[in-house]
N, C-alpha and C positions, 0 to 999 in steps of 0.2 A: 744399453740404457737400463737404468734398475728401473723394478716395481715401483717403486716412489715416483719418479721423475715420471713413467709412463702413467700412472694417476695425476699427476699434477697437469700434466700437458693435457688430458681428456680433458681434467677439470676446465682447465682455460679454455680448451676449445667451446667445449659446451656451455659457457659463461658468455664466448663472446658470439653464438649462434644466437643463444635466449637473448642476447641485448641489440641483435640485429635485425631480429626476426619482426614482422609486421602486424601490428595491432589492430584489433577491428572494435570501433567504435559501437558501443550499444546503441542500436536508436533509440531517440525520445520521443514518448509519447505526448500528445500533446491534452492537455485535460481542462475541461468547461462544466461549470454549472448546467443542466438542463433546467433550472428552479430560478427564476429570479429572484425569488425571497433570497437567496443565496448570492453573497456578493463578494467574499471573504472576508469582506472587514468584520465582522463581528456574528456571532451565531444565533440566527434567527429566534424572535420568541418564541418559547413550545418546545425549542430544538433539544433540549437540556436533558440528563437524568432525572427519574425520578422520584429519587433522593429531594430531589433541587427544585421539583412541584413540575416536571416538565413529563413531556411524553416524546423523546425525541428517535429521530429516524435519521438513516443515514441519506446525505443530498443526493437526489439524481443526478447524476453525468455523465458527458460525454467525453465520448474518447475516439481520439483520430490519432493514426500514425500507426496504426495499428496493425503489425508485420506480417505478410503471410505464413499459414500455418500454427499462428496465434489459435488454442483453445480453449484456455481460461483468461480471465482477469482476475487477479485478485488485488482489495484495497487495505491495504493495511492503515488502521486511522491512529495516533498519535497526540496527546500531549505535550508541544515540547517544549513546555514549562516546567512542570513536572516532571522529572526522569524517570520515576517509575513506572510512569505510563509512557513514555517515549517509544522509539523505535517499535509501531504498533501496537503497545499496550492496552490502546481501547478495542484489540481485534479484530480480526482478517477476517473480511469478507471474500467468498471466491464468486466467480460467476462462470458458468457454460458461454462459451461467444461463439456466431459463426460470423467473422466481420464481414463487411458490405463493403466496398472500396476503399478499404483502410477504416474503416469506421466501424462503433459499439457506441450503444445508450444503455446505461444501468439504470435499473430503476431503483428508487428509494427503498429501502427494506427498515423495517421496525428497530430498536433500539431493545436489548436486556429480555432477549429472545434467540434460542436458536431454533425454534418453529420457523424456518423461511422458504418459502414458495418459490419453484424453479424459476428464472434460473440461480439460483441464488443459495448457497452453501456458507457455512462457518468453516472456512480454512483452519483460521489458530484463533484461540479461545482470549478474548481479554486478561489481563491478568489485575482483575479486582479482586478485596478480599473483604470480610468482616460486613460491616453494615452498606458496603458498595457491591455484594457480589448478585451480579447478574450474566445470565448467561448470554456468546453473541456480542452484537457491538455494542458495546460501551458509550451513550452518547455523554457529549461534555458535561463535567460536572463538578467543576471546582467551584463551584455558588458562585458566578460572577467575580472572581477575583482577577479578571484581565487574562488569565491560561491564553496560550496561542496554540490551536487547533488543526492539524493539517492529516494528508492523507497520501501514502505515498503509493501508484496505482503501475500493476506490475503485469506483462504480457509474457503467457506460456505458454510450451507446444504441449505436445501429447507426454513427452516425456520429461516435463518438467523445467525445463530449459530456459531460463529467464529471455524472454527476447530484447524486451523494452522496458521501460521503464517512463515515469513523469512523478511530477507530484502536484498539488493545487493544497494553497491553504484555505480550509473551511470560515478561519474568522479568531479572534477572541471571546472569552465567557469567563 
């Protein structure tokens, strides 16, 4: 058998081990308002940049489903009207968790600050610029022009290891 053909055969084999081999499904976390003002249809008054006359904060919630071994949350908030602030644009919030039976409640933390009281960290920095740059989460701020607002909320071990995931939309503004 030449070099060639014995490369070619691994190749297959090992093509058709990866297409046989068994997949394990991320779990989903499952994510609630702890705020009633919070409904997702639309972002509360106040909730806004202040840019936009608002002083907004990010909603408290709740999260169940939440895998053991889990040590952070982090929420990555979102835009996705807007692509430049998309895929967490308005920035990552992380938090310290020790769940309780599958369960974490985040509290609300301030908006265009990264001064935030445990448990509560700036993961990844927003990415505003010019007369929008604030530092921390970004809260919405397209002046009411309908933007749709959501948050995508992410469960990790010690070593950084996605466990889970969900997402909840905040609302329009």
């Amino acid at each position: 058998m030449t070099t060639t053909s014995k490369l070619f055969g691994t190749a297959v084999a090992a093509a058709v081990l990866f297409a046989t081999a068994p997949t394990f499904a991320q779990d989903a976390l499952e994510v609630s308002f702890a705020d009633a003002e919070w409904t997702g249809e639309s972002v509360p008054d106040g909730q806004h940049c202040s840019l936009q006359g608002g002083s907004g904060a990010t909603p408290a919630l709740n999260v169940s489903g939440v895998p053991d071994g889990t040590t952070e949350i982090h929420v990555a908030y979102s835009d996705e009207t807007y692509q430049p602030m998309n895929n967490g644009g308005h920035g990552t919030i992380g938090f310290n968790v020790t769940p309780a039976d599958g369960m974490v409640s985040l509290p609300s933390v301030p908006g265009e600050t990264d001064a935030l009281s445990e448990p509560a960290f700036v993961a990844a920095p927003n990415a505003t610029s010019g007369d929008f740059l604030a530092e921390g989460y970004m809260p919405p701020c397209s002046g009411g022009n309908g933007n749709t607002y959501s948050a995508q909320v992410t469960a990790l071990d010690d070593a950084g290891t996605v466990l889970a995931s969900g997402d909840i939309t905040l609302g329009t503004y």
